[in-house]
N, C-alpha and C positions, 0 to 999 in steps of 0.2 A: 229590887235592885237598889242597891243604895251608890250614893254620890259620889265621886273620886276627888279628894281635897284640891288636888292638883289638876283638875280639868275635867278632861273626859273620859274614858274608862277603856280598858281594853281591849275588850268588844269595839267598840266605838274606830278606835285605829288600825284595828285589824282589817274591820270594813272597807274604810276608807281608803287605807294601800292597797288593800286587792282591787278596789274598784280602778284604781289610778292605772294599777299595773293591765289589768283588764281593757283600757281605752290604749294604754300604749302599744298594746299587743296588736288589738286590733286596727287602731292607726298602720304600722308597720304593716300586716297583712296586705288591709288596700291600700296602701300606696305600693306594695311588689305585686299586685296582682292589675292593678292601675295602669303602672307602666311595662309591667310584660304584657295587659292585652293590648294596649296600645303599641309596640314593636309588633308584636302579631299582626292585627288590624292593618296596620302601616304598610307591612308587607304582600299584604294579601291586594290591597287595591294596587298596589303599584305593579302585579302579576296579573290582577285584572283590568288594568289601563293599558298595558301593553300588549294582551292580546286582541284585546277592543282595537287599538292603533293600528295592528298586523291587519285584524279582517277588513277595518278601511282602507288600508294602503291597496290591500290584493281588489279591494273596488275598483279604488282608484284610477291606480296606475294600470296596466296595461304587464304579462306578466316577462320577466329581461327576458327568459329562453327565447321566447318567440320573437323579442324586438332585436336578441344581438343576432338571430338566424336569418332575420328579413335582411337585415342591412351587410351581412358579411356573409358572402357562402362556403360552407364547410369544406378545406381542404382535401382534394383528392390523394388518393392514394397511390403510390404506384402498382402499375398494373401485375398481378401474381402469373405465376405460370399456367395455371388455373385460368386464370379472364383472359390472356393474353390475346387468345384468339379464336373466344366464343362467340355464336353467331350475333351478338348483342354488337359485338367487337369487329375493325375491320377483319377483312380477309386474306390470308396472305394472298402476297404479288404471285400470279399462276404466270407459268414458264408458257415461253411461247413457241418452244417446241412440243410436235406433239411426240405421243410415246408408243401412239396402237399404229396399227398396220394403216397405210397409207392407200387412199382411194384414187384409184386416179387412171 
């Protein structure tokens, strides 16, 4: 190989901007793959913070269905034709006449 009057030789700079281009390349790589796993990551704890919080609270706390049903009781219905006057229900008013053959 002989000397390049003007410096370094072809070879020589070809090398050297592929190497350059080579680290920028891979610069850019990790730094998007850097910060897209880190939005990942990011998201995954805060998905698994919050369930963690959910199965504390359900420790916690006591659960509402049963605290709002203790304190207030569920409105009745009005009575159907149906329930009106099942044996559960009163009984109609019985007439005080009778209707069979009279004893007497």
């Amino acid at each position: 190989m002989s000397s390049n009057p003007r410096g370094s030789s072809l070879r020589t700079k070809l090398i050297a901007e592929q190497t350059v281009l080579l680290a920028m390349v891979c610069l850019v790589i990790g730094l998007t793959v850097m910060v897209a796993l880190q939005a990942f990551l990011t998201d995954r704890l805060d998905t698994d913070l919050r369930e963690a919080a959910g199965r504390t609270r359900m420790l916690v706390e006591p659960p509402r269905r049963a605290a709002c049903t203790s304190r207030s009781p569920r409105p009745r219905s009005p009575p159907t034709r149906s329930t009106r006057w099942s044996s559960t229900a009163r009984s109609p008013p019985s007439s005080t006449r009778s209707t069979g053959p009279s004893a007497g």
